[in-house]
N, C-alpha and C positions, 0 to 999 in steps of 0.2 A: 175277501175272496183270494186264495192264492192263483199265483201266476201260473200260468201254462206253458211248459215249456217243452220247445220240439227241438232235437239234437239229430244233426247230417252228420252221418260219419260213424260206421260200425269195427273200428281200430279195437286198439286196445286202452288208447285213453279217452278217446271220446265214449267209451263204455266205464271205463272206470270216472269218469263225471259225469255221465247218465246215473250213474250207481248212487254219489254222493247227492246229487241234485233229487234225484228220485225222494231222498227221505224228508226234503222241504215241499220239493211241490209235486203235480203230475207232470209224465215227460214221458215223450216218445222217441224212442230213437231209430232213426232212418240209416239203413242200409243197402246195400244196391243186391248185396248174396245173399239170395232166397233163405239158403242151408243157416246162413249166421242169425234170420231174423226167426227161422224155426226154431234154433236152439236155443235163442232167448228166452220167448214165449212159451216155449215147452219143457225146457228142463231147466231153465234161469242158470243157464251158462252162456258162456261165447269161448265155444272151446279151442276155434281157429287160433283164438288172439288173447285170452287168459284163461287156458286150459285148467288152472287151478283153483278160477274161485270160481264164490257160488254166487251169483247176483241176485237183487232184491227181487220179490214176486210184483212187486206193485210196479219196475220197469215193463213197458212192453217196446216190441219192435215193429217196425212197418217196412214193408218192402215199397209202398208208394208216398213219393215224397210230398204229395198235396198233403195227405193224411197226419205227415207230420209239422208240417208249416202252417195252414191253414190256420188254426185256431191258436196258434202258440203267440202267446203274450213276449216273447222271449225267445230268439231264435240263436243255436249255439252251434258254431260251424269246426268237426273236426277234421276235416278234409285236404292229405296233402296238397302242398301250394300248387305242384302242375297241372292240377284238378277243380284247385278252389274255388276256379272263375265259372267254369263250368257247370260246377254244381249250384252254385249261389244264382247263375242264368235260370238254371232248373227251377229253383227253386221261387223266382222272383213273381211271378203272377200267382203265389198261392200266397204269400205275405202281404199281412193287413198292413198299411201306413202305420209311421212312426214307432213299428217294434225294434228293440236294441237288438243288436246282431253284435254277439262275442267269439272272437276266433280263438282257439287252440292251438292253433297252425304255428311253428317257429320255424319260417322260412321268408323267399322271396320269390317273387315270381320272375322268371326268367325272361319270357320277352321284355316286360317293361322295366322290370327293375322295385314293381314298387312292393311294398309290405300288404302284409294282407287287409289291414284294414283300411287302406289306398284303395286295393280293388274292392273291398264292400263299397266302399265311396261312388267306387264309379256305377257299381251295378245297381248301388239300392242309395240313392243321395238323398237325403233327408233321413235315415234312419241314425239314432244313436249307435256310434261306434267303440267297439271296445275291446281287451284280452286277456284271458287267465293266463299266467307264465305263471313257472317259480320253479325252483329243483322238485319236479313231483315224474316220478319214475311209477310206473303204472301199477304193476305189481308188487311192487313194497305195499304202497295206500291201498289196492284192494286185499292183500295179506292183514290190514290194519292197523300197521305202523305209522308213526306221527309224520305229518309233514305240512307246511307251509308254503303258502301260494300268493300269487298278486292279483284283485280281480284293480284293472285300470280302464279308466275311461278319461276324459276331461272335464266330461258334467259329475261335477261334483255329489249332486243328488242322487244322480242316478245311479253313481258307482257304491254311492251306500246303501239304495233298498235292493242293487243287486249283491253288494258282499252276502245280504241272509241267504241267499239263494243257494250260494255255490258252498257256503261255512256249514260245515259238518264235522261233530265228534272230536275226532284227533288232528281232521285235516281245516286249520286254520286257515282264512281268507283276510289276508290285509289288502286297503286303497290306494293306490298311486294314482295321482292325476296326468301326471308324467309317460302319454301314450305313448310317445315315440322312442323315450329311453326302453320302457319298461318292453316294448315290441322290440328291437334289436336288441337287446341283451338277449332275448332266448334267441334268435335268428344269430347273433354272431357268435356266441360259444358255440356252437354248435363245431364250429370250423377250427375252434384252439380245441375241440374234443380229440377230433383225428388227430391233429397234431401231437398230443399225447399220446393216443390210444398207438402209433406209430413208435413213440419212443419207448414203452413199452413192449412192441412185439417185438424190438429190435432188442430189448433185455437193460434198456436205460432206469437207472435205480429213481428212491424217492426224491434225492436230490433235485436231481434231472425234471422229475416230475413238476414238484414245487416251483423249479424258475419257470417253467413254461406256462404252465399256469399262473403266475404272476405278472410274468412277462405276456401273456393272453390278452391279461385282462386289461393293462395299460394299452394295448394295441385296440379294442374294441369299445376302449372308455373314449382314446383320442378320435375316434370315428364318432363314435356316436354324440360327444359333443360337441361334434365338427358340424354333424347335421341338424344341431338343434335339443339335442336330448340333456338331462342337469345330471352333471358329476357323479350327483348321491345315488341316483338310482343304480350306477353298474356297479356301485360297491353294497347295495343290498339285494334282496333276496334275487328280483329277476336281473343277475349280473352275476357279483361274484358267489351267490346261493347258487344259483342255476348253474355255473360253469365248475365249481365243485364235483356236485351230484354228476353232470356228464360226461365229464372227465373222469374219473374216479369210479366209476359203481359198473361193472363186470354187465350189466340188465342196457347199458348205453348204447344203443342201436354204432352211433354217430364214432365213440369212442371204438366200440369192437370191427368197424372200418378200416381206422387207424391201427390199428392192429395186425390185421390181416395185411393190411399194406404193409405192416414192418417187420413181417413175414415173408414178403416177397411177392406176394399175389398179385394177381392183374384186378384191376380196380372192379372192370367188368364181370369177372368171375365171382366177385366178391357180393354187387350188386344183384346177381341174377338166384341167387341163393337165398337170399335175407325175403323173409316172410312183408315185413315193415320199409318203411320208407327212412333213409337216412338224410333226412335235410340240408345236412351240412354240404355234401355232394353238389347236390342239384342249385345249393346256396353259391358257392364257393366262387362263379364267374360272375355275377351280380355282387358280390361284396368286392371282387377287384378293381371292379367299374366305380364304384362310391367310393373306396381310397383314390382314385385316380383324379375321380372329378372333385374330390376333396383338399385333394393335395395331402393327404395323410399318409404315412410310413405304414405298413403292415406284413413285417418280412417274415413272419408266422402263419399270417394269411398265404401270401405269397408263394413259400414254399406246398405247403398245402392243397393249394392249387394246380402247380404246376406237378404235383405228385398224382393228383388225381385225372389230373391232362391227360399222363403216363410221360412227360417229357425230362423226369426228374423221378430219379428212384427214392426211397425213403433214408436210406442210407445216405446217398447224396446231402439232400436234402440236412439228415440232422446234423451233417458234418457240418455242411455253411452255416448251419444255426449256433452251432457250438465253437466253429473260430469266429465269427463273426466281433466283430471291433465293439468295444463295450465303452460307451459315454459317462455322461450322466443318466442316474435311472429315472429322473424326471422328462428328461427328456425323449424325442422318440428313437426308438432303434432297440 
């Protein structure tokens, strides 16, 4: 019997992996906008949030979220982080015991601090926990271009009869056991995104580009196995894969942020515009707090932060980056 699987969150990626999950098993995907679940089911689009592809007929949507949880063998959470808890509260008396709960979410939750699958923990405890990351940019993979992802859990069994699930076509699924690396590496690029996507709109070459992303990645590797994460994970796919792609790819919510801010714009203006949710933002004062309680350097983060404050202009900001005193590159700084 194949799994049944019900998916919260009618974005644009939680639709483009309803999309690929759809051609292994049934799935339903839950949406709160009436108009997003009629356009599913009726014309097998979601033209809000990928106006250009055609989605499979066998997807269907549901406006009520028991309809999507109740029977699902497999529950799969796309729901920015400042929402996440809320919906998963929603959704908690319609989930049978012991179903895995996979997040898509690459962010943190602001009041406490913790990762999203922290707060599954707390809302649904005893349920397998788990997350797709990887450089997967929504609209490349539903256009049908190749890409590569991380399904990671700790159970090790479980994380491989869910790899079939989510493994489709061109869009490969690899294992990592490694939850908490593979969960911060998408939550912390996010934040070296802007940081480029800023040195870019200020007109900073590929040079420029290359050490900050370099220099990103050793700032979010020293964190993340400060908190317990292994090495190898931020140099593959969900680390230095992922901090590539959203850095670099023009379709980067988090990057074209950075951007605007090295532009000049007000952080707010910028926000109140964008269709989608920029993680890295809502991320940015929760990752200062875990350098701090870490005792970890992160003056990439740092600036970033304090750019998105508004307390530090972009300019500012890439100048201290650019005299900044240069060590050892093993070391931090």
């Amino acid at each position: 019997m194949k799994l049944r699987v019900g998916l919260l969150g009618g974005g644009s990626w939680g639709t483009t992996v309803a999309s690929l999950v759809s051609r292994n098993a049934p799935i339903k995907i839950w949406a709160r906008d009436s108009d997003t679940v009629r356009d599913i089911n009726e014309n097998h689009r979601n033209g809000k949030y990928l106006p250009d592809a055609h989605l499979p007929e066998a997807l269907e949507a549901t406006g009520d979220i028991g309809e999507a949880v109740s029977d699902a063998d497999v529950l799969v959470m796309a729901i920015p982080s400042n929402n996440f808890r809320a919906v998963l509260e929603e959704a908690k008396s319609f989930l049978r015991p012991w179903v895995p709960v996979i997040s898509l979410t690459k962010g943190l939750e602001l009041s406490t601090g913790k990762r999203m699958t922290e707060v599954i923990e707390d809302v649904l405890p005893g349920h397998p926990v788990g997350v797709l990351t990887g450089p997967n940019l929504a609209r490349e993979i539903m256009a049908g271009q190749a890409a590569a992802s991380v399904i990671s859990m700790e159970d090790e069994i479980i994380v491989k009869q869910l790899q079939q699930l989510f493994h489709s076509g061109l869009f490969r699924v690899y294992t990592n056991t490694d939850l908490l690396g593979c969960e911060l590496g998408g939550v912390l690029k996010n934040i070296i995104a802007i940081a480029v996507g800023m040195g870019d709109g200020l007109g900073a070459g590929d040079n420029t580009r290359s050490a900050l992303i370099t220099r990103g990645l050793a700032e979010i590797t020293r964190l993340g196995v400060a908190m317990g994460g292994r090495p190898e994970t931020f140099a593959g796919l969900t680390g230095m894969g992922d901090m590539i792609a959203t850095c670099t790819s023009p379709l980067s919510r988090n990057r074209h942020v950075g951007v605007e801010l090295g532009k000049g714009r007000n952080i707010d203006e910028i926000i109140e515009e964008m269709l989608m949710v920029a993680e890295g933002v809502k991320s940015a004062p929760t990752v200062m707090a875990l350098a701090k309680k870490y005792n970890v350097a992160m003056p990439i983060a740092e600036d970033v932060f304090e750019v998105t404050k508004g307390r530090r202009s972009a300019v500012r900001a890439y100048r201290g980056l650019i005299r900044a005193s240069a060590g050892s590159e093993a070391e931090a700084g």
